[in-house]
C-alpha positions, 0 to 999 in steps of 0.5 A, spaced: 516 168 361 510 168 357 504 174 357 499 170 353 497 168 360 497 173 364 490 177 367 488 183 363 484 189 365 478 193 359 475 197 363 472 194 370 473 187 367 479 182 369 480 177 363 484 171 365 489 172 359 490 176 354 486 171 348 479 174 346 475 171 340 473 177 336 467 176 333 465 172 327 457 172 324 455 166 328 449 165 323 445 161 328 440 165 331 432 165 331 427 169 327 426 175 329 434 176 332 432 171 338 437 167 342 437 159 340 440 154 343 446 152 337 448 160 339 449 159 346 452 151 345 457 155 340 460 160 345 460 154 350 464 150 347 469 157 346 468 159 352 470 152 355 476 151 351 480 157 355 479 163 351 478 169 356 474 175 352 468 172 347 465 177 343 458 175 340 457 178 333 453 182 329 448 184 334 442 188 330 441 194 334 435 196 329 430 193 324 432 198 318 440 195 320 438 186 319 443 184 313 441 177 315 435 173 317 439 169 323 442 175 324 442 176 332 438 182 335 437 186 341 432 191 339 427 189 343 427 187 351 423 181 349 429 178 345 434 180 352 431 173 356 435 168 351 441 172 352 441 172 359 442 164 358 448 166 353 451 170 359 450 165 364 453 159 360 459 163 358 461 166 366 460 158 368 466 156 364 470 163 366 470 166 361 466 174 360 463 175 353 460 183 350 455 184 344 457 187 339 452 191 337 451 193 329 446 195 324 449 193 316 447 201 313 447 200 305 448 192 306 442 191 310 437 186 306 432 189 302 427 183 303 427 183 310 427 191 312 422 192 307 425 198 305 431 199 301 438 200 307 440 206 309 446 209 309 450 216 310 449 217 302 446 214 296 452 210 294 451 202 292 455 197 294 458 194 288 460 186 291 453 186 294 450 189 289 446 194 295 442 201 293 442 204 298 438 211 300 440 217 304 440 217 312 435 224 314 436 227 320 431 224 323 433 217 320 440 219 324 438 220 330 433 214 330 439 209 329 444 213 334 438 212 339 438 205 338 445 203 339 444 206 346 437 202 347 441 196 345 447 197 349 442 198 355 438 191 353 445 187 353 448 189 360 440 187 362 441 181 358 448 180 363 454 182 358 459 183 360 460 190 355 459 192 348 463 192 342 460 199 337 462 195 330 466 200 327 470 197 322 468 193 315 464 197 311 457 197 316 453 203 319 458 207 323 464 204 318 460 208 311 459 214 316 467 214 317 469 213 310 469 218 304 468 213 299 460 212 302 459 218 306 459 224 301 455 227 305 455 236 305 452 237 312 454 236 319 454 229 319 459 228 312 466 232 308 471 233 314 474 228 317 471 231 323 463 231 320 465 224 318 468 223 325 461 225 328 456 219 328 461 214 330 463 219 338 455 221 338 454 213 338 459 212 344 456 219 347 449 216 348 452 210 349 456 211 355 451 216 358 446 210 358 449 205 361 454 208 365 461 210 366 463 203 369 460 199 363 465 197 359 464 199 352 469 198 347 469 200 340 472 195 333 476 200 328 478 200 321 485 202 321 485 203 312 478 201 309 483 198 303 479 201 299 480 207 293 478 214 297 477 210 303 478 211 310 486 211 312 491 210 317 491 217 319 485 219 319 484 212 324 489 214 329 486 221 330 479 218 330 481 213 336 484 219 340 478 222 340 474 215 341 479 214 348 477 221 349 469 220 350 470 214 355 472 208 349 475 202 354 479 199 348 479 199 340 480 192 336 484 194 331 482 191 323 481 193 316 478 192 310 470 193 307 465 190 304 467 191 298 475 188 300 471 183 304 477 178 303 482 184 306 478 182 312 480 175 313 485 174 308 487 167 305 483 163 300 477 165 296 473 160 294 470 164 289 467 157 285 463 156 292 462 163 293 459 165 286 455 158 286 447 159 284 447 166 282 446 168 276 450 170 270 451 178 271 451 177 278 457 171 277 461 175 272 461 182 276 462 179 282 467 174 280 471 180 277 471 183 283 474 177 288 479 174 281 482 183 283 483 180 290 487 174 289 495 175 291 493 181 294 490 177 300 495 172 301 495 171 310 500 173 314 501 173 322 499 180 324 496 183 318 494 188 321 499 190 326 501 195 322 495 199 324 495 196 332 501 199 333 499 206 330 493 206 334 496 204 341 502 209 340 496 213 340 492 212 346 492 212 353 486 204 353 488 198 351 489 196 344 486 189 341 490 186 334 486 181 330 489 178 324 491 172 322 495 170 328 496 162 329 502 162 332 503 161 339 511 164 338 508 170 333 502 173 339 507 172 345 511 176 340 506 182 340 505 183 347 512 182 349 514 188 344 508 192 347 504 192 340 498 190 343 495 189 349 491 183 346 490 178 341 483 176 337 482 170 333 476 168 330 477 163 325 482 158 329 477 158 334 472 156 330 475 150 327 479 148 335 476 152 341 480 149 345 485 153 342 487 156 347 487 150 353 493 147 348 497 153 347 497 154 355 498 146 356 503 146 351 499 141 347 500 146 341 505 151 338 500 153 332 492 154 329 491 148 326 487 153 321 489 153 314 485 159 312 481 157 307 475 161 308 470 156 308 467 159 314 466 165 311 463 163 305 458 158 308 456 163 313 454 168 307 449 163 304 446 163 312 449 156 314 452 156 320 459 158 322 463 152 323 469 149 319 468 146 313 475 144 311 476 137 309 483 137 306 
């Protein structure tokens, strides 16, 4: 009997199965963060191919957190009318979508912010090369603020919810982290200092929209960094997550400075370093040959973490990581280990994905993991797949 296709419940939405597309930047949005016609044709296109959750990514809360110049954006109403054509295209196809609300800290873009980023402490980040500056108080609050207004603007634009990005080296990922917030005042030191930005964000959060919108949060379980966060820390964090009125916690891992622990497999690190210049290409180089063998894809990668964290927690447990077999994915819901499953590389390159698991027309992601997406999203081209093997 199979799960996958079971209805689901986060929070007060009903999803009709157990398959949920997690976010990937999609790099298709306007200037200025607006909504285009590329973005909502993309969710489209996932939404029809049977997936039951969409998460649309990146969604810049404030413009000191843009990393990107096609970045998506809701810190302004007036950017809230494009989106609500984005909702309503994806509810047409019966799928339900949430923003995933970030601001980039220390990786944010110098030249479109104006200022050099912000972050928890004044710590560079060696793969991007950023030099960021510390956050004051009143820098702080701004932002914490600005999560709330942005998840505000996302139900007016009709989400179904929001996703608080976590995870993966941004804004409340540093504040999490030991090895970017070496902060000595409230806001850093202790796991409970550090834990502080990231419940403070939930607080204002819910107490702006509501205890019935659904609010959900994406988590690293280990920043697979030297001093980075951990798995311990990670489960007494979603304890307290779940305690503040979190819906559902998607379970990842990885940095920015472990970008391909992420989303493992190849790193095409020719296409990646191409056109930069010489110091940039052997310090960057060095960086990503270090990861090499150490990112290899396995279904599940992160489940390790997912399990931790739904032994944890009374919500639901979404695991994102690598999954392409459809055997694989009924086998973590059937042992409990998750609640759902997220895919975002197999959805880009089949978005009906999920129609042919159900329809029995495939067992296995055509997907081969090369991370060609990724890295031609990083040069601000569109996410799509761009294997031609």
């Amino acid at each position: 009997m199979t799960q996958l296709f079971e209805e689901g419940r986060i929070g007060s939405m009903t999803l009709r199965n157990r398959i949920i597309k997690s976010a990937t930047f999609e790099s298709m949005s306007g200037p200025n963060g607006a909504c285009t016609e590329e973005l909502r044709a993309y969710h489209r296109r996932i939404a029809a191919g049977g997936a039951a959750l969409l998460i649309a990514a990146y969604v810049g809360v404030h413009p000191s957190g843009v990393a990107y110049a096609n970045q998506s954006r809701l810190d302004r109403d007036e950017l809230i009318p494009g989106f609500r054509e984005l909702t309503h295209q994806v509810h047409d196809h019966g799928a339900l979508v949430v923003a995933q609300l970030n601001h980039a800290g220390r990786v944010a873009d110098e030249t479109l912010i104006g200022h050099p980023p912000l972050g928890p402490s004044p710590i560079p980040d060696k793969l991007l090369r950023t030099r960021p500056r510390e956050m004051t108080e009143e820098e702080i609050e701004t932002v914490l603020d600005a999560y709330a207004a942005a998840a505000v603007r996302a139900r007016e634009a009709g989400f179904d919810g929001v996703q608080l990005h976590c995870a993966h080296g941004y804004l409340i990922s540093q504040f999490l982290s030991p090895a970017t917030n070496q902060r000595a005042d409230r806001w850093g030191g202790t796991l409970e200092n550090r834990q502080r930005f990231a419940l403070e964000a939930v607080r204002r959060t819910r107490k702006a929209v509501g205890l019935e919108y659904p609010l959900l949060v994406k988590l690293n379980y280990d920043d697979f960094l030297r001093n980075g966060f951990t798995l311990s820390e990670a489960v007494d964090t979603a304890r307290k997550l779940a305690q503040e009125g979190v819906d559902a916690i998607e379970v990842s891992g990885g940095f920015t400075e472990s970008v391909f622990y992420i989303a493992r497999g190849g790193i095409p690190i020719d296409r990646i370093l191409e056109g930069m210049s010489l110091p940039k290409r052997m310090a960057l180089g060095t960086l990503l040959r270090a990861m090499q063998g150490r990112v290899r894809l396995v279904e599940g990668y992160n489940l390790e973490g997912a399990r931790a964290i739904k032994a944890a927690v009374p919500i639901p447990v979404i695991s994102v990581g690598g999954f392409r077999s459809r055997e694989v994915m009924e086998q973590v819901l059937r042992r409990g280990e998750a609640d759902f499953i997220s895919l975002a590389r197999p959805l880009i390159r089949e978005p009906d994905l999920p129609t042919k698991f159900q329809r029995g027309g495939s067992e296995k992601a055509t997907c081969v993991s090369c991370n060609l997406c990724l890295t031609e999203m990083g040069k601000g081209n569109p996410v799509r797949c761009y294997y031609t093997g």
